[in-house]
N, C-alpha and C positions, 0 to 999 in steps of 0.2 A: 504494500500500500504506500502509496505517495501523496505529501501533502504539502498542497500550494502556500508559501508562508510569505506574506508582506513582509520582509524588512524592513519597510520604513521610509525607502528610499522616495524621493521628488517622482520619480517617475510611477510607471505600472509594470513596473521589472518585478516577477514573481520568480520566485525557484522551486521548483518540485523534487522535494524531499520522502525518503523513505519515512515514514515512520520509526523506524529502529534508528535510520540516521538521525533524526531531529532528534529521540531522545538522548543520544550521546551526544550530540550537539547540547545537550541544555544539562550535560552531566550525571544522571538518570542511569544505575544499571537496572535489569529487568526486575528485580527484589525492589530497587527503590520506588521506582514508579509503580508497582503491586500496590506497594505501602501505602504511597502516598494518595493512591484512584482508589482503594480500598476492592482491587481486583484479584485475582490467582495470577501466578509469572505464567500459566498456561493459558489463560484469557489473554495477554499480553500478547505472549507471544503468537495465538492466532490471528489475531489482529495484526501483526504484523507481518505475517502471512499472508494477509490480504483475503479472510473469511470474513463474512457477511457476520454484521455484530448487531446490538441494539444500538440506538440511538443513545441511549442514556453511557452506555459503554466508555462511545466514542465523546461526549463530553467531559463524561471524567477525564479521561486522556488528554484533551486539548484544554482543559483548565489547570491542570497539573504540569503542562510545558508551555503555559501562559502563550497559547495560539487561538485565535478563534473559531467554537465548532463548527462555523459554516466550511472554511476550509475544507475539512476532512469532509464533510457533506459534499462539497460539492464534487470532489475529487475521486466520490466514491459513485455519481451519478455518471461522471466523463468517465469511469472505466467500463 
């Protein structure tokens, strides 16, 4: 799973990111971000797999690597 993340930048320059990358991107091993979404490292790492999850899931996930759900929403409609 890949997911489109605003930097921030003046422009509409997005980068599409794995999931697994953005969370070691944001320092996160699969235990940490378990903890912190209140998920199993096996939920995690399906999702990172790119399996079809709940909605509620994948919030957890984009609030815990401070991105926004629509992101992964919409990332998960263009695949």
């Amino acid at each position: 799973m890949s997911i489109a993340v605003d930097h921030g930048s003046s422009q509409t320059d997005q980068t599409a990111l794995s999931a697994a990358e953005l969370r070691r991107q944001r320092g996160y091993t699969l235990d940490d971000l378990a903890e912190t979404c209140g998920l199993t490292v096996q939920e995690i790492a399906r999702i990172e797999s790119g399996e079809q999850v709940a909605a509620a899931y994948l919030s957890r996930i984009a609030t815990a690597l401070r991105i926004p759900v629509q992101s992964i929403r919409e990332y998960r409609r263009a695949s």
